[in-house]
Each structure stands twice: as C-alpha cells, then as structure tokens.
PyMOL commands that place a pseudoatom at each C-alpha (Angstrom):
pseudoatom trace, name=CA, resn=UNK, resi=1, chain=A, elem=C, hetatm=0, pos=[65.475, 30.125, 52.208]
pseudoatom trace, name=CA, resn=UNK, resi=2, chain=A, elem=C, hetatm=0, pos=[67.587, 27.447, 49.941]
pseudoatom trace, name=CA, resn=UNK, resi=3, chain=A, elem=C, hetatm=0, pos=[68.886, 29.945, 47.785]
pseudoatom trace, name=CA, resn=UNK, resi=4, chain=A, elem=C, hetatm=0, pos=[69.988, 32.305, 50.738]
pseudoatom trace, name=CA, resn=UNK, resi=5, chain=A, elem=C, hetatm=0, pos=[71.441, 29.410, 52.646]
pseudoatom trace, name=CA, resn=UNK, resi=6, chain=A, elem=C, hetatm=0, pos=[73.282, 27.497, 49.753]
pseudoatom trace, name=CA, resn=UNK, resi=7, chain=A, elem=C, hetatm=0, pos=[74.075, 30.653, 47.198]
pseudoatom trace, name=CA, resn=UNK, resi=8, chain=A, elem=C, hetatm=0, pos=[74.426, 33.517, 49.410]
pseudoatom trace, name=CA, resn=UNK, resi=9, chain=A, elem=C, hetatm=0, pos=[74.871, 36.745, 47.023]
pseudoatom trace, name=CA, resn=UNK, resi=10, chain=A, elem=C, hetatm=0, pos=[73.279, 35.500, 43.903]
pseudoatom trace, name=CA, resn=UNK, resi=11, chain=A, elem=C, hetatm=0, pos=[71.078, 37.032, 41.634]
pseudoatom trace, name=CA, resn=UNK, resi=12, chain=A, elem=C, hetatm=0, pos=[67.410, 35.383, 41.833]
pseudoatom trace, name=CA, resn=UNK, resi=13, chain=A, elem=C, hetatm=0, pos=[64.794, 35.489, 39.257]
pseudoatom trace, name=CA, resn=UNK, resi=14, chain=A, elem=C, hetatm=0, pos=[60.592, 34.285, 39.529]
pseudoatom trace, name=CA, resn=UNK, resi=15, chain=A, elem=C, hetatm=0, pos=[58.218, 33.755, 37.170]
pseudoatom trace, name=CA, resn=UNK, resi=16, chain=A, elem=C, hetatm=0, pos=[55.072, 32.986, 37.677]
pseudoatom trace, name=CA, resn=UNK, resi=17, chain=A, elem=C, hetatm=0, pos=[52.759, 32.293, 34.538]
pseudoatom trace, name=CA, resn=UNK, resi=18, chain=A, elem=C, hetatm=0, pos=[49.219, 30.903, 34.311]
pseudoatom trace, name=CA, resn=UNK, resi=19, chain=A, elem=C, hetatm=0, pos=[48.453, 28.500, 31.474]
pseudoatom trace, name=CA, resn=UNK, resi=20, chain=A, elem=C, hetatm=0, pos=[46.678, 25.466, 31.389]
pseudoatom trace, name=CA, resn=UNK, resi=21, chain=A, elem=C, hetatm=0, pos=[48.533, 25.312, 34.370]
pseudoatom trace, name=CA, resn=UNK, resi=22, chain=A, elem=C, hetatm=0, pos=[50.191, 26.972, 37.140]
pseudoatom trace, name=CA, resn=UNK, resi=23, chain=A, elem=C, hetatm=0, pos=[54.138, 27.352, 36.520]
pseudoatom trace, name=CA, resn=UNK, resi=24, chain=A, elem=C, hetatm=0, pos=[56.363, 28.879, 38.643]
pseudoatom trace, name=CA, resn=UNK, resi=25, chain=A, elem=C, hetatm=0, pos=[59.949, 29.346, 37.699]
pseudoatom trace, name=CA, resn=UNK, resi=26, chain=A, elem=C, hetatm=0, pos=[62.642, 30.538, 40.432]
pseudoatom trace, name=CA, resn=UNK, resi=27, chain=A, elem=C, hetatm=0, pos=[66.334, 30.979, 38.963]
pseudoatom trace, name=CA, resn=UNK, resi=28, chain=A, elem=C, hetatm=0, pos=[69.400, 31.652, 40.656]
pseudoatom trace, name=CA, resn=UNK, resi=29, chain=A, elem=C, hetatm=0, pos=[73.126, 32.477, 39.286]
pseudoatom trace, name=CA, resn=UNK, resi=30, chain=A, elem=C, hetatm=0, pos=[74.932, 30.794, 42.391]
pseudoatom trace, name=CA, resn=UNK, resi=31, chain=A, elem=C, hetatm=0, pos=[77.643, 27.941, 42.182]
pseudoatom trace, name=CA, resn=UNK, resi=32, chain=A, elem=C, hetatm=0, pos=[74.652, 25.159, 41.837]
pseudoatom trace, name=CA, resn=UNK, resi=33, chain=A, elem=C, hetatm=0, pos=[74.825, 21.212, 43.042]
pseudoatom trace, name=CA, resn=UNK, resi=34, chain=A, elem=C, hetatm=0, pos=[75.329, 17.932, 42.558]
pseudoatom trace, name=CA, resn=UNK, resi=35, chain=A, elem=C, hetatm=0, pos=[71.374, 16.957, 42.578]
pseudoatom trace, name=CA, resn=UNK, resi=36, chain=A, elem=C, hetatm=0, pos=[73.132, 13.112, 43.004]
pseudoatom trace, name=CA, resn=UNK, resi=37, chain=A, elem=C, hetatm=0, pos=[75.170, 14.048, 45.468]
pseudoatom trace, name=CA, resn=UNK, resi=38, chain=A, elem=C, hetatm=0, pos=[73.596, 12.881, 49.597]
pseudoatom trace, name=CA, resn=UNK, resi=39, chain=A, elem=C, hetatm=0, pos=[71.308, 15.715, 50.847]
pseudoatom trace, name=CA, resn=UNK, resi=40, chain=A, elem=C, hetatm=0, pos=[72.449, 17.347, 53.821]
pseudoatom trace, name=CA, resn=UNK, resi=41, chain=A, elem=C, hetatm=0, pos=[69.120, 18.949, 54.496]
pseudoatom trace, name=CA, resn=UNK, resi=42, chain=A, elem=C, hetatm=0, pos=[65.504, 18.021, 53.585]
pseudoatom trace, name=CA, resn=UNK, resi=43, chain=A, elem=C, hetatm=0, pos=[64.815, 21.407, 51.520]
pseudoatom trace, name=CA, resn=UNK, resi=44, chain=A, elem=C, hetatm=0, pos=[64.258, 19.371, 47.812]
pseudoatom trace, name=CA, resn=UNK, resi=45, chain=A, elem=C, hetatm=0, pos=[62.546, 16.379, 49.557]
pseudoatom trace, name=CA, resn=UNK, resi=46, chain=A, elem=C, hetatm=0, pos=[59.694, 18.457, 51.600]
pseudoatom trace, name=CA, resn=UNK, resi=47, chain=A, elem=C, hetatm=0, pos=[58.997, 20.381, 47.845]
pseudoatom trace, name=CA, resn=UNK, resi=48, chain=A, elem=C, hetatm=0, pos=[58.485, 17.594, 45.915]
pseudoatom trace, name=CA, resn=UNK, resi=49, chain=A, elem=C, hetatm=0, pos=[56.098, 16.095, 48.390]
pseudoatom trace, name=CA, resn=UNK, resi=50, chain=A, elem=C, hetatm=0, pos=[54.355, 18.807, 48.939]
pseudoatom trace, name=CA, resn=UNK, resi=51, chain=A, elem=C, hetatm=0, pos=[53.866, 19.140, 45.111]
pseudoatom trace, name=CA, resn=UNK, resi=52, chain=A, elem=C, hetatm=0, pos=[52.688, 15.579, 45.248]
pseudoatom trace, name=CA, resn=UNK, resi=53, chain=A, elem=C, hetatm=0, pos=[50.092, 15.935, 47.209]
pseudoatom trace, name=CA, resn=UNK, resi=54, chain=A, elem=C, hetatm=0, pos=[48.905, 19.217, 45.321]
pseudoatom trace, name=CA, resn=UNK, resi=55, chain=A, elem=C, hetatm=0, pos=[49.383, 16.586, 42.139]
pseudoatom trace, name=CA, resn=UNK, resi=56, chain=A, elem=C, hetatm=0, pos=[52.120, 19.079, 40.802]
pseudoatom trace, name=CA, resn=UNK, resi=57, chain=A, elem=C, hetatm=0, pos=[55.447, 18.732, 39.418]
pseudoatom trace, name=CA, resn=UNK, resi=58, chain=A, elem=C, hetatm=0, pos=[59.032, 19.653, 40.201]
pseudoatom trace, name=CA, resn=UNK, resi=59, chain=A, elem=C, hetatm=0, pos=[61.614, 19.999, 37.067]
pseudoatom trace, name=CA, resn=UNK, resi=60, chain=A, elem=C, hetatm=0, pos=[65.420, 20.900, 38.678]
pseudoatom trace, name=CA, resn=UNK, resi=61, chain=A, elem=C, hetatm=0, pos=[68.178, 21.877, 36.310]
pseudoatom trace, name=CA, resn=UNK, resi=62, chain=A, elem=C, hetatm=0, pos=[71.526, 23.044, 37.500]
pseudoatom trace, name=CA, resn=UNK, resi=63, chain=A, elem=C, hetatm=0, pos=[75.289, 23.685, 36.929]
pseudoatom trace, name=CA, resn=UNK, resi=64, chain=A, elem=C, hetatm=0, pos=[77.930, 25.527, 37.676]
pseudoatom trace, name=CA, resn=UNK, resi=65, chain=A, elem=C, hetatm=0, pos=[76.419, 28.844, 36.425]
pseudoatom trace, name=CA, resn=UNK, resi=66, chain=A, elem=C, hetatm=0, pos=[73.051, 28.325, 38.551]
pseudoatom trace, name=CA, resn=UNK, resi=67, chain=A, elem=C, hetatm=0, pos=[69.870, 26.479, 39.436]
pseudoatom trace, name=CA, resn=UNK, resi=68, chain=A, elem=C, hetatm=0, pos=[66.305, 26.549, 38.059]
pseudoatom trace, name=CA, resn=UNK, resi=69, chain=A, elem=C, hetatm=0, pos=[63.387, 25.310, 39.943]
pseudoatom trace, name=CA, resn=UNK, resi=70, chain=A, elem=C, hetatm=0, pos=[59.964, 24.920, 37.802]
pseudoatom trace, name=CA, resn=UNK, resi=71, chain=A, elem=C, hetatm=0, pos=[56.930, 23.838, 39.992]
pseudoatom trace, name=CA, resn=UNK, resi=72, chain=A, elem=C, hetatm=0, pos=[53.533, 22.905, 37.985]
pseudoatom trace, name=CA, resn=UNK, resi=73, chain=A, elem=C, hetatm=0, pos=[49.942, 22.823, 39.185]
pseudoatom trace, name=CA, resn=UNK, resi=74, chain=A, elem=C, hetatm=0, pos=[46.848, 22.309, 37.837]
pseudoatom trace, name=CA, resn=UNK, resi=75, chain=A, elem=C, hetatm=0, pos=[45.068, 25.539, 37.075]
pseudoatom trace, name=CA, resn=UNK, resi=76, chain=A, elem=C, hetatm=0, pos=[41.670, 25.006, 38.810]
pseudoatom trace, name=CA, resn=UNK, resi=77, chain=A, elem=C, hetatm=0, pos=[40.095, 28.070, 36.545]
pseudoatom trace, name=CA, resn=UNK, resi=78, chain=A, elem=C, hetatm=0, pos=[41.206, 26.658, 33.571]
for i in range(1, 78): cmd.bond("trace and resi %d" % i, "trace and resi %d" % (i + 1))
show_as sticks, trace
zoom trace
C-alpha cells in the first residue's frame, strides 16, 4: 500500500529467502524519503512494531533512486 501511495508507477521487487532466518526484501525505484523527515502517516511505525512483537527486525535504506525494506524473523524450523 506504501509503495502505491508514496511512489505511484515504480518498479517493485520481493525477495523472500529462508536462512537461519526469515528475510524479506521489498525494493522500489520511486523518488524515496527523508526517513528524518515528520511522518505524515503511521505506515513505518505500525511495521516496526509489529516486527517487535514477532522479535524481528526492520533495516530501511533509501535515496533518490529508491527504497529498500528488509524485515527479519526468526526461522522457527531452523
């Protein structure tokens, strides 16, 4: 929904991989953000806590030539 809302057009990418862990890598080519800048919406703030209480991780990169969202979780198999 983010990445329809925010870069409407853009090419979109996910990975999913199981490891050790669960990663799951979602990639966009839109204009990016300022991740300092005030949030207008709660969209970033309901994903990391819900990754929180799933004891997972959130890593956020982006620029000008797009944004990268990896989420980690335990793998309960491994």
């Amino acid at each position: 929904t983010n990445i329809v809302r925010h870069a409407p057009g853009a090419e979109v990418q996910i990975r999913l991989q199981s490891t050790p862990h669960l990663e799951i890598t979602i990639t966009d080519k839109g204009p990016g953000f300022d991740p300092q800048a005030p949030a207008a919406g709660l969209g970033l703030a309901n994903i990391r806590t819900r990754l929180q209480a799933l004891q997972g991780t959130v890593d956020l990169q982006t620029s000008s030539a797009g944004t990268t969202l990896t989420f980690r979780l335990l793998n309960p198999k491994a």
